[in-house]
ZAMARGU-4260 file (C-alpha; in steps of 0.2 Angstrom, whole numbers, plus 5000, padded with zeros to 4 digits):
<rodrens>
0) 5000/5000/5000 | 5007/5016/4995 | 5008/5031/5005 | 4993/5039/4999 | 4981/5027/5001
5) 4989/5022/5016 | 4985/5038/5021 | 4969/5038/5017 | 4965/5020/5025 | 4970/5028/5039
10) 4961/5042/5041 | 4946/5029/5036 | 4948/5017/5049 | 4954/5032/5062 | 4932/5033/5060
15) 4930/5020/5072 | 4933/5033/5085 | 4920/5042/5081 | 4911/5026/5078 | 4913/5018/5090
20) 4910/5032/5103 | 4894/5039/5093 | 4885/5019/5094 | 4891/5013/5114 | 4881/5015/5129
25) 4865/5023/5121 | 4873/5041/5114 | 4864/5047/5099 | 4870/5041/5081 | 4875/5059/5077
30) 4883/5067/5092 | 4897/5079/5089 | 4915/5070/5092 | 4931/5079/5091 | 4950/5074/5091
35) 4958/5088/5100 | 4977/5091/5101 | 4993/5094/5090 | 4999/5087/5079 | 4985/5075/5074
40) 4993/5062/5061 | 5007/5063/5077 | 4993/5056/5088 | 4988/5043/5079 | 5006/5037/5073
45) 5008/5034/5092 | 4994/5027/5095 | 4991/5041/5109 | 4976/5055/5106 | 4977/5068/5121
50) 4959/5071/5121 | 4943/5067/5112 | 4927/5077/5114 | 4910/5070/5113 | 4893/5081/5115
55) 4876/5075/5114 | 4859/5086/5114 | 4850/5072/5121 | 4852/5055/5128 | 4842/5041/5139
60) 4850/5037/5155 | 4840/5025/5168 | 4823/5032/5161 | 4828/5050/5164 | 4830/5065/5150
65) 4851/5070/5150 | 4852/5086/5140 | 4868/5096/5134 | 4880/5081/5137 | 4898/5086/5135
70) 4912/5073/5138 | 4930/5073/5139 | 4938/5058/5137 | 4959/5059/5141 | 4973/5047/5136
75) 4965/5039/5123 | 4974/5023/5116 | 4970/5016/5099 | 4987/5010/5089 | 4985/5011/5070
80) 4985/4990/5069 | 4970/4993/5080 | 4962/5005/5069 | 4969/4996/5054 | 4964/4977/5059
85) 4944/4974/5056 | 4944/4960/5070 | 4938/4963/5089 | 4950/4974/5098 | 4946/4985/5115
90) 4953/5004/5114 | 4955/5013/5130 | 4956/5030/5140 | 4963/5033/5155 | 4952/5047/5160
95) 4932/5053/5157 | 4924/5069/5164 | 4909/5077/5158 | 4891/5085/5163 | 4871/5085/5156
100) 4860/5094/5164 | 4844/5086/5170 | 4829/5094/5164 | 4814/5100/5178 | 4801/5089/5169
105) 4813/5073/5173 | 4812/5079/5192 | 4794/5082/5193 | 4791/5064/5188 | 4797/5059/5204
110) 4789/5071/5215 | 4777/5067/5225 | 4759/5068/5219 | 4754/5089/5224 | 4771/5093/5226
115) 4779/5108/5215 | 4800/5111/5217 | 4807/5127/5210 | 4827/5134/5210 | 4829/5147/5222
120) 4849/5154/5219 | 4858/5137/5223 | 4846/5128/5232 | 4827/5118/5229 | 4811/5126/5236
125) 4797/5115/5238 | 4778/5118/5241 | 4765/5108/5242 | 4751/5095/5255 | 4756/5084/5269
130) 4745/5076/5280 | 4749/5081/5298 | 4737/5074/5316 | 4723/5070/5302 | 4723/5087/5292
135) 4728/5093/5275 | 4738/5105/5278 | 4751/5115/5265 | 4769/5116/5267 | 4782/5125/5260
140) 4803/5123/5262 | 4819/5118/5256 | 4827/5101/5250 | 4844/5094/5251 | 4853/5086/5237
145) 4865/5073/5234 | 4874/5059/5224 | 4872/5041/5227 | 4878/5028/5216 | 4859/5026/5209
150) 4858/5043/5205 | 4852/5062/5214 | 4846/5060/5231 | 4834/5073/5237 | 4831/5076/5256
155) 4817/5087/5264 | 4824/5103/5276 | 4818/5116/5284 | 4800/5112/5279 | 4786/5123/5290
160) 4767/5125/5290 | 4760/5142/5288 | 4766/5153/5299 | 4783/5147/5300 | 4780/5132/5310
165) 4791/5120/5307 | 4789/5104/5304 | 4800/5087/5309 | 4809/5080/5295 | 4796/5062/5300
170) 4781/5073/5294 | 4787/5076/5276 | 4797/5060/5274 | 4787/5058/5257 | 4799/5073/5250
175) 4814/5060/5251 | 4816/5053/5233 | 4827/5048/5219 | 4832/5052/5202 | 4839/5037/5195
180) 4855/5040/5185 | 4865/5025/5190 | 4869/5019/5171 | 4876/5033/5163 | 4882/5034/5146
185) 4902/5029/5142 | 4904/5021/5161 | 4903/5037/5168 | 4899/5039/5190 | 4889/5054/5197
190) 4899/5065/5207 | 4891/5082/5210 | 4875/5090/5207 | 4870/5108/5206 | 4853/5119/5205
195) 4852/5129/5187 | 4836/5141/5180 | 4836/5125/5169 | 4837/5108/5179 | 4851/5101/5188
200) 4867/5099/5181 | 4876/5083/5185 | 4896/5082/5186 | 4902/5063/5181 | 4919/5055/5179
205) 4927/5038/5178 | 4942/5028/5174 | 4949/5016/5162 | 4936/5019/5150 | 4936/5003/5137
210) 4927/5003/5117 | 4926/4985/5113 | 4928/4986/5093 | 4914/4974/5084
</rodrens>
């Protein structure tokens, strides 16, 4: 094979990254994949890409909505008779951070029935009926979130009848819920969650990250 075409072979078969990347663990077949770092061709002669982008507008994660994803995968390693060779072969990277954002309707489908949350700066509030010594009685307050590994964790605080009463944690324990999110895309774990206009945006990261060739 000459040069050119060897060349062009290459570039070919270096489309299994994107491939690859674009069809494992339930991303979109479109989503936006970028080999970053200089020199390319120096990359791939290696077999050592310093970081590969991928984006999503939308993806399905344990039932839930993930908008806006944005990945960074690091230490990518693909050698070329990897790329070149059409039988099974696993490509690694070292590293994988990335973020989506978790859209209000996704959290309002596991809210209790009669229950509205709204951002308020950085933190949840939450409104809504609890039954309290055999009344119906409306409540309003904050909620607490965290990261398990199933997913955001959400834990009533601070939650009072009118007035300002407040009320023990026991009385609202129906505001403790779960967005699962334990099966995220590219073997990605939650780390961190934050309160935007928009929905929660999720932090995620993971190790050793494998793309079995088929």
């Amino acid at each position: 094979m000459d040069h050119r075409n060897f060349c062009r072979k290459l570039c070919q078969e270096c489309r299994f990254l994107y491939r690859r990347i674009a069809t494992a663990y339930n991303l979109p077949a479109d989503p936006g994949v970028s080999i970053t770092g200089f020199p390319f061709l120096t990359q791939v002669v290696t077999g050592n890409y310093q970081q590969i982008d991928v984006t999503a507008d939308q993806v399905q994660a344990d039932g839930a909505t993930l908008h806006d994803l944005n990945v960074h995968l690091t230490g990518v390693h693909a050698t070329i008779s990897q790329l070149l060779d059409s039988s099974s072969s696993t490509v690694t990277a070292d590293r994988a951070a990335g973020s989506a954002l978790v859209g209000w309707a996704t959290v309002d489908q596991r809210l209790p029935h009669g229950f509205r949350i709204a951002p308020d700066g950085k933190n949840l509030k939450v409104s809504g009926k609890v039954s309290y010594r055999g009344l119906e009685v409306p409540v309003t307050g904050s909620v607490a979130l965290g990261v398990s590994g199933s997913g955001i964790t959400v834990t009533p605080e601070n939650v009072s009848l009118p007035g300002g009463i407040s009320l023990p944690v026991s009385a609202v324990s129906q505001l403790r819920f779960a967005v699962p999110l334990g099966n995220l895309p590219l073997h990605l774990h939650l780390t961190s969650v934050q309160v935007t206009p928009d929905g929660l945006r999720i932090g995620a990261a993971a190790r050793n990250v494998q793309f079995v060739r088929s």
